[in-house]
MARSELO-183465 format. One line per 4 residues: number of its first residue (from 1); their letters; for each residue z, y, x of N, C-alpha, C. Coordinates in steps of 0.1 Angstrom, whole numbers. Layout:
! residues N
NUM = a = Z/Y/X/Z/Y/X/Z/Y/X ~ ...
! end
This chain:
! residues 283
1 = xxxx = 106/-106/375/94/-109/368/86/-97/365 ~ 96/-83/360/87/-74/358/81/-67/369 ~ 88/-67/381/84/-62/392/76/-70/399 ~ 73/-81/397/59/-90/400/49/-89/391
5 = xxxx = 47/-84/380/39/-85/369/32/-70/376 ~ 41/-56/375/38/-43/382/31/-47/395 ~ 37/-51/406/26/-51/416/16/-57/416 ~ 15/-71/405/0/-74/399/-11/-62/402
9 = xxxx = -5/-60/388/-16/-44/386/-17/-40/398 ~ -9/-29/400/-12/-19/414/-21/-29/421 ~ -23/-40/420/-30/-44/434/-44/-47/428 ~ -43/-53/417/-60/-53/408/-63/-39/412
13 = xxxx = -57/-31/403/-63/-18/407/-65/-13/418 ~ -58/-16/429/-68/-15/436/-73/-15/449 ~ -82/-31/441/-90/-38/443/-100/-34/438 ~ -96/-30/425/-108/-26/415/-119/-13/420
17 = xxxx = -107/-7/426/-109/6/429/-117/7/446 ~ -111/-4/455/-117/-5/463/-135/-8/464 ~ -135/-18/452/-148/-22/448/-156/-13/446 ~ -151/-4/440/-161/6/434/-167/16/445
21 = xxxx = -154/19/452/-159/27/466/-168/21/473 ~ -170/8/473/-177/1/483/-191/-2/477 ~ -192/-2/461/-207/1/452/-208/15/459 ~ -209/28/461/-213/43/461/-225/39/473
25 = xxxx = -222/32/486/-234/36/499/-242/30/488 ~ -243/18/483/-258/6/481/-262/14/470 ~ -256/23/466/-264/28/451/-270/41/461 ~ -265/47/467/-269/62/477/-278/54/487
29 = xxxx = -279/40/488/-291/37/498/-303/39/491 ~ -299/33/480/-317/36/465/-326/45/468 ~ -316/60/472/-323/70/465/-331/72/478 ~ -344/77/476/-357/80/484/-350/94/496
33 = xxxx = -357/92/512/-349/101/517/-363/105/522 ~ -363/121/523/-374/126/527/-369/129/544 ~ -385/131/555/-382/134/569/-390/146/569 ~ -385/153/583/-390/165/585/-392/158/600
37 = xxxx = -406/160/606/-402/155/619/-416/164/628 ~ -407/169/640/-416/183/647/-425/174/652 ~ -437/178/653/-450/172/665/-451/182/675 ~ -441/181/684/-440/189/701/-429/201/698
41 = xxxx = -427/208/707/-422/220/708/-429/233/703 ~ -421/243/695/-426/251/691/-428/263/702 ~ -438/268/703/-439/280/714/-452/292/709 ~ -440/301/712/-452/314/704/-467/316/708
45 = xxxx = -473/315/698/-495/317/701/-494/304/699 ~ -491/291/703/-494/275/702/-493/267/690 ~ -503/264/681/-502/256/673/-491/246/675 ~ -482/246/664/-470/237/660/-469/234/644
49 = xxxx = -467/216/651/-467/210/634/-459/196/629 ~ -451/197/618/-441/191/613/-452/185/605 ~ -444/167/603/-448/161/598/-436/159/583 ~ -444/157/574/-433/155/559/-436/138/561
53 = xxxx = -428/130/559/-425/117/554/-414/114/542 ~ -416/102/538/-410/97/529/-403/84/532 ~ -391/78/530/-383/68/530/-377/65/521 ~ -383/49/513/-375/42/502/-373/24/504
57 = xxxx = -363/24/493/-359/11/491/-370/8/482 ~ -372/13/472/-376/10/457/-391/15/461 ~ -401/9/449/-419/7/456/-420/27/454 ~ -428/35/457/-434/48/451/-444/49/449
61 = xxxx = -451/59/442/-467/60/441/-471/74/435 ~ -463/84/436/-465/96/434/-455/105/440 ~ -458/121/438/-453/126/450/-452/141/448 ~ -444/147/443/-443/161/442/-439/170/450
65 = xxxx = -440/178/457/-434/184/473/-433/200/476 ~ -423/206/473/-420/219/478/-414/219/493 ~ -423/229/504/-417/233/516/-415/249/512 ~ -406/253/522/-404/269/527/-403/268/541
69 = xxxx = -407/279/543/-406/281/559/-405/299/560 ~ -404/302/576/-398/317/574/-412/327/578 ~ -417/336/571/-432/339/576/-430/344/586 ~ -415/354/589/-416/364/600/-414/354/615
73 = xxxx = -415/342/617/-415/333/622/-423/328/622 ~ -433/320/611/-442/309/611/-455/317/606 ~ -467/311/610/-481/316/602/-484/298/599 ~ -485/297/583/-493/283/581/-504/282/581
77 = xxxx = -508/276/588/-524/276/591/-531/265/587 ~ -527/259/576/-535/246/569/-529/228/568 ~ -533/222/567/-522/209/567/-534/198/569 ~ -528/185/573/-536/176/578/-532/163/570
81 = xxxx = -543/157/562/-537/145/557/-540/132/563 ~ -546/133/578/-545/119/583/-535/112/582 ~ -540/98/578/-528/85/579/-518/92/568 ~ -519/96/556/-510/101/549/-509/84/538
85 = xxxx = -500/85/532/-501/76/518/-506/77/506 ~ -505/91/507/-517/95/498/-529/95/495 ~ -538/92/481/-548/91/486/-558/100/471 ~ -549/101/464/-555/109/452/-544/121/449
89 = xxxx = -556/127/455/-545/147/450/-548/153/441 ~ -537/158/439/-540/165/423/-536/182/429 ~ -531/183/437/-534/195/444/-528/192/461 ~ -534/199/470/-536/197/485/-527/204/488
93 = xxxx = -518/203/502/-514/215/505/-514/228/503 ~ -511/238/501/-515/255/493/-501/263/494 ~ -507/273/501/-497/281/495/-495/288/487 ~ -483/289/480/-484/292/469/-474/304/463
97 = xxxx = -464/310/475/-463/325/475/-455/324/491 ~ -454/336/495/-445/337/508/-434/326/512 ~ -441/321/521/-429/312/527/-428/299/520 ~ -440/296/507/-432/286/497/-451/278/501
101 = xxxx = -449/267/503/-461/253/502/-457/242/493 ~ -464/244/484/-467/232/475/-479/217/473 ~ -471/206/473/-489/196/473/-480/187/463 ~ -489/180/458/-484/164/449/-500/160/448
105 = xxxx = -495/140/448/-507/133/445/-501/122/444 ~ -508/112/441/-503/98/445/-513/88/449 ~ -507/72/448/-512/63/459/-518/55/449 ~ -534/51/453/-537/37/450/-528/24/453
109 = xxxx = -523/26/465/-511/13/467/-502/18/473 ~ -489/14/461/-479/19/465/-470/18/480 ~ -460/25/479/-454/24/488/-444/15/491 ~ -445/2/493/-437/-10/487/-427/-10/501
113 = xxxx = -414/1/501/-403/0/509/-408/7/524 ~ -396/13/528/-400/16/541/-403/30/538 ~ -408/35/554/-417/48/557/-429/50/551 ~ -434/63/552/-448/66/546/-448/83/548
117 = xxxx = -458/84/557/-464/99/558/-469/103/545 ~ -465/115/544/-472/126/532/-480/132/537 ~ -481/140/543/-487/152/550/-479/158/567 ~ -487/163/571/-486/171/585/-491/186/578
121 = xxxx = -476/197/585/-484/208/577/-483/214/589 ~ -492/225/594/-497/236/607/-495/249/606 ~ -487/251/615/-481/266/616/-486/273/632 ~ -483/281/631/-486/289/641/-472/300/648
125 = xxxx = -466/293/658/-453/306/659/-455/318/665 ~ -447/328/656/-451/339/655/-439/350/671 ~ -430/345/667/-417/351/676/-410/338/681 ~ -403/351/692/-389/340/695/-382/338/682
129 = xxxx = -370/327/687/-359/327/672/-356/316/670 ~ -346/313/658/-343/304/652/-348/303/640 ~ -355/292/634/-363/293/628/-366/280/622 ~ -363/279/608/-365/265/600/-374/262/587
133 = xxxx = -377/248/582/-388/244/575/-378/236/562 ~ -377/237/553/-367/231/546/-379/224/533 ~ -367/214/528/-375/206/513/-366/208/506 ~ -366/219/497/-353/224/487/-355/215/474
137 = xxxx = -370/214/469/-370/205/455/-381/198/455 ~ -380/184/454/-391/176/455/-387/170/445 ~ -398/157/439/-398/147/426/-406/135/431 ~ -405/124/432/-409/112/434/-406/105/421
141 = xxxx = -420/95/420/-420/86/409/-425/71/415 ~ -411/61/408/-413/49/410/-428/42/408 ~ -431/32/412/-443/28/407/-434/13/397 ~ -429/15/388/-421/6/380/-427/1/365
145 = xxxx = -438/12/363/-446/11/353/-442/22/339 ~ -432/28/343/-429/41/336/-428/52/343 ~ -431/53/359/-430/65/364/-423/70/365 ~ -408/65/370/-394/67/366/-390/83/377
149 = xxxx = -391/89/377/-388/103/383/-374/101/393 ~ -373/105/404/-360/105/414/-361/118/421 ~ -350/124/421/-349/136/433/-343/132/445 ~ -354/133/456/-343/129/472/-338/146/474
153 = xxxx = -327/141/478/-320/152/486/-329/161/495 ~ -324/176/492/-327/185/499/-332/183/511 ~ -334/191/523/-337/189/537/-340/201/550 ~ -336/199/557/-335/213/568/-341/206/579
157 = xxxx = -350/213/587/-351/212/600/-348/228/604 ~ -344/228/617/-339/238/621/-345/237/637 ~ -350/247/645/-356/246/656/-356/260/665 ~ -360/257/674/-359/272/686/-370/271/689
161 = xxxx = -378/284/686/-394/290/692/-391/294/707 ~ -398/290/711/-399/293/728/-409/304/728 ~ -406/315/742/-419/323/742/-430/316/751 ~ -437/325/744/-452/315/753/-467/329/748
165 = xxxx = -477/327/753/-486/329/754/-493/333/740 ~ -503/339/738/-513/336/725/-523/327/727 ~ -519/313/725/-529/304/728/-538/301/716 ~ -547/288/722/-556/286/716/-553/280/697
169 = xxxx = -556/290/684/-550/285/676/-563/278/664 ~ -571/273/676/-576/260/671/-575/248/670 ~ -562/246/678/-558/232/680/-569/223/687 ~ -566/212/689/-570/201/699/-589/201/692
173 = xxxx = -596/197/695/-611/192/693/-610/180/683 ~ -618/183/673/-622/173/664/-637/174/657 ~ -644/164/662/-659/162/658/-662/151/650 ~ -649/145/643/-652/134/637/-652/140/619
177 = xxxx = -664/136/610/-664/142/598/-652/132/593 ~ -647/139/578/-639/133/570/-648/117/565 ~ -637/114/557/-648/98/555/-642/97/538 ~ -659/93/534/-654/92/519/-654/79/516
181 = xxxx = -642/72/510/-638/58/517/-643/52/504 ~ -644/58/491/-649/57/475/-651/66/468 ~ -664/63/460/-666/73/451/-679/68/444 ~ -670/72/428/-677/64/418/-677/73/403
185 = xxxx = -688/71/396/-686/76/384/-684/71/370 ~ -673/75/363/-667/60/356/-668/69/339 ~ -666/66/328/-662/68/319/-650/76/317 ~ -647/88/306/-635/89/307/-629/85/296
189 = xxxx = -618/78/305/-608/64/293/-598/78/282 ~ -601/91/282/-595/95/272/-606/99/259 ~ -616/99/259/-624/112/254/-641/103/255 ~ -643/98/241/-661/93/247/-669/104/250
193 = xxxx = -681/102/254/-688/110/253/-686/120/269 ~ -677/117/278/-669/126/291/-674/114/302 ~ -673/118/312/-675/110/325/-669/117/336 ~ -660/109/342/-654/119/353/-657/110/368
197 = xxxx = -660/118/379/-660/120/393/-645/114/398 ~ -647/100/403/-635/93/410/-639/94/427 ~ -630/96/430/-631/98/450/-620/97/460 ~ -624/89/467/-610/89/479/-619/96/494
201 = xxxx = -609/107/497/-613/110/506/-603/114/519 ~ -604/111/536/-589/113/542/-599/119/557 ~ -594/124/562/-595/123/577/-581/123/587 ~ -585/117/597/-573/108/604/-573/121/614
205 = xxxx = -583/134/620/-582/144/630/-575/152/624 ~ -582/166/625/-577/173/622/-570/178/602 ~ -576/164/597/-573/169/583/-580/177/572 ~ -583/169/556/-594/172/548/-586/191/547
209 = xxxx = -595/198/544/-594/213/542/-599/213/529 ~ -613/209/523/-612/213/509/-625/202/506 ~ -628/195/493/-639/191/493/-642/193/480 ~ -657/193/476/-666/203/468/-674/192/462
213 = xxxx = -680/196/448/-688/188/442/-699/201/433 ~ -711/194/431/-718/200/423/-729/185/413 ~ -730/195/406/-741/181/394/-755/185/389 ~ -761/175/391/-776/182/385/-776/178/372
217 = xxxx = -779/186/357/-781/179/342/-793/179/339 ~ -799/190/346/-816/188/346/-826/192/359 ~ -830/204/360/-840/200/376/-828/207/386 ~ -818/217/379/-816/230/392/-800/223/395
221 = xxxx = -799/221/408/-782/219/408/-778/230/399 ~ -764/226/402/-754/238/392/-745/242/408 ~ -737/251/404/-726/260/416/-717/249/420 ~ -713/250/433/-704/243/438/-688/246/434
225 = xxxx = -683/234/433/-672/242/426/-658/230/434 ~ -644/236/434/-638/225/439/-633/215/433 ~ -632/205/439/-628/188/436/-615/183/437 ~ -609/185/429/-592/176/425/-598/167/421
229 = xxxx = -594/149/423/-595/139/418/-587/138/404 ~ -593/128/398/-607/131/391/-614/141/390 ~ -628/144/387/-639/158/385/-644/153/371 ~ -643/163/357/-643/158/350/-666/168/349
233 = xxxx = -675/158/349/-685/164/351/-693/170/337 ~ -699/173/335/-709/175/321/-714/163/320 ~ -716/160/303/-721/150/298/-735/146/304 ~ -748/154/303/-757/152/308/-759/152/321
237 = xxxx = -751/153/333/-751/152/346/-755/138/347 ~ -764/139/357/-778/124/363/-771/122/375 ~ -772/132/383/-770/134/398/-755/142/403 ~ -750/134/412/-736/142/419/-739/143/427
241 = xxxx = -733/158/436/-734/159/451/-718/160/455 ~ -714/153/463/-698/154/469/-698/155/485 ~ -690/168/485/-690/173/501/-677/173/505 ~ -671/169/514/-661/170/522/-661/175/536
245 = xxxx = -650/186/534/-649/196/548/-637/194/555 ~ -635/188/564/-620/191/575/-620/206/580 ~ -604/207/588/-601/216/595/-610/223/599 ~ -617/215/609/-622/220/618/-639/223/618
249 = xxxx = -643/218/601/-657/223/596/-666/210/596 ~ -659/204/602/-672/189/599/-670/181/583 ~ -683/178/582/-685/178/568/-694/166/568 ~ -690/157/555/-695/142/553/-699/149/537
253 = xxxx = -712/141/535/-718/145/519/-720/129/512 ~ -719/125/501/-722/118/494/-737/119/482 ~ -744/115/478/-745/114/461/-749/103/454 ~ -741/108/444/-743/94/431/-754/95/420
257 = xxxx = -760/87/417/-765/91/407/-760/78/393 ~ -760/89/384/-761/81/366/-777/77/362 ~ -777/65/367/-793/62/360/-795/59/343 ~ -785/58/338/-785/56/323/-786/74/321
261 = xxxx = -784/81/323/-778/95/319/-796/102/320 ~ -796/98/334/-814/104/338/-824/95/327 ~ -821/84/324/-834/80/316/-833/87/305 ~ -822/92/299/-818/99/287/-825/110/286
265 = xxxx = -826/119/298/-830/131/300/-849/128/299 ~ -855/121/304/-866/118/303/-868/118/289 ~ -863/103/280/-869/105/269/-866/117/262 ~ -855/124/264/-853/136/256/-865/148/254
269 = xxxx = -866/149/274/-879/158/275/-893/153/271 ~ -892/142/268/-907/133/261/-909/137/246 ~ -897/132/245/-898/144/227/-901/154/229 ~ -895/164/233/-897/175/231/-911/178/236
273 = xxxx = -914/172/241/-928/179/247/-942/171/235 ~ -941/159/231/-941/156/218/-947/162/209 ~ -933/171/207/-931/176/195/-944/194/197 ~ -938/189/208/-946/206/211/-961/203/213
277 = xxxx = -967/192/216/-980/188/212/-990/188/204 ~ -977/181/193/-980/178/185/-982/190/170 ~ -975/202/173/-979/215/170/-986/223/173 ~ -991/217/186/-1005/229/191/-1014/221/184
281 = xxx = -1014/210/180/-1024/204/177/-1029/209/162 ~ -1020/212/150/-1016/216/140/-1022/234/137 ~ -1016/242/150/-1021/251/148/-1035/254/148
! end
């Protein structure tokens, strides 16, 4: 009896234990797996470029992203956000010291399961060699309603530069401008009295390079300055100007105007002019 009671156990256990091993893949499927994936063969002088993707079970909608790559090997020559998932950056591709590229933004609509491009980033090979692109620390957030934070695993791509030529390191032809898909000027829900610059902007060619806004508050524009979504603008700003530049220099402009903001300005200058009338008259 006691020796049937004993192999009881041993055998729950394991069972128990088998069970558990067999929970570890479905919990290690959860976690978000990032791709490194080449666009062609790398060959020295020829524009060559890895595409960053993302792969989850669970929805996403934000996106924090460290690359390294090797300089004495790679020249980065800018990044392309066509067909990315992204659609609001809070900073663009950049580098941000030797060998190290940083971007994060996130999605109007999440990433509900599956693939999803981040960015395409452009290098230029420098030498022969062996020579890799890695994702040492990244951060993804659920879209779950608390923004739940996940780290996917590390990542290497590893590749052989071929020799080749000093070619053309303008890459393929693109004459299509970026496209500003929305843009609006809203309240800011932290702070009365604030109005901020909302905008979606993508191109599917060569990729947005940088886009610019300026505001008129009374006759003279003001300096152009750069645009992270949101643009938080001056109170009295009537008029927005929004410019978007790709790669390759083609450029789409927008403007919005605040008609409540301009009639403001009017009566303001009505007073005052008024007032100043109404003093010459006096003197």
């Amino acid at each position: 009896m006691n020796k049937l009671l004993s192999f009881t156990i041993i055998l729950l256990a394991l069972l128990i234990g088998g069970l558990g091993v067999l929970r570890v893949p479905a919990i290690a499927a959860q976690q978000p797996l990032l791709h490194l994936k080449p666009l062609g063969d790398p060959v020295v002088g020829m524009p060559f470029s890895v595409e960053i993707g993302i792969e989850s079970e669970q929805s996403l909608n934000a996106y924090s992203i460290l690359a390294t790559y090797q300089p004495e090997f790679l020249e980065f020559s800018g990044a392309s956000d066509g067909g990315s998932i992204i659609d609001i950056w809070q900073k663009r591709p950049e580098l941000l010291s030797g060998g190290v590229i940083g971007f994060n933004g996130g999605s109007f609509k999440p990433l509900e399961g599956g693939y999803g491009k981040l960015v395409t980033l452009n290098f230029i090979p420098l030498k022969e060699g062996t020579a890799s692109i890695t994702l040492p620390d990244s951060i993804v957030y659920r879209a779950d309603g608390a923004g739940t934070p996940q780290s996917p695993l590390p990542l290497r791509l590893t590749f052989q530069i071929a020799s080749g030529g000093a070619g053309d390191r303008g890459g393929a032809g693109d004459s299509i401008p970026p496209e500003i898909s929305f843009s609006e000027v809203v309240p800011d829900p932290f702070e009365q009295n604030r109005k901020l610059l909302s905008f979606r902007v993508s191109d599917s060619g060569s990729g947005v390079k940088e886009t610019l806004v300026r505001s008129r508050s009374f006759i003279l524009w003001g300096a152009w300055q750069a645009a992270e979504n949101p643009v938080l603008l001056p109170a009295m700003a009537w008029a927005v100007h929004l410019r978007a530049v790709d790669q390759r220099g083609n450029v789409s402009e927008m403007m919005l105007y605040d008609w409540t903001a301009f009639l403001r300005l009017i009566f303001l200058v009505s007073i005052l002019v008024a007032i100043g009338f109404v003093a010459r008259i006096h003197l």
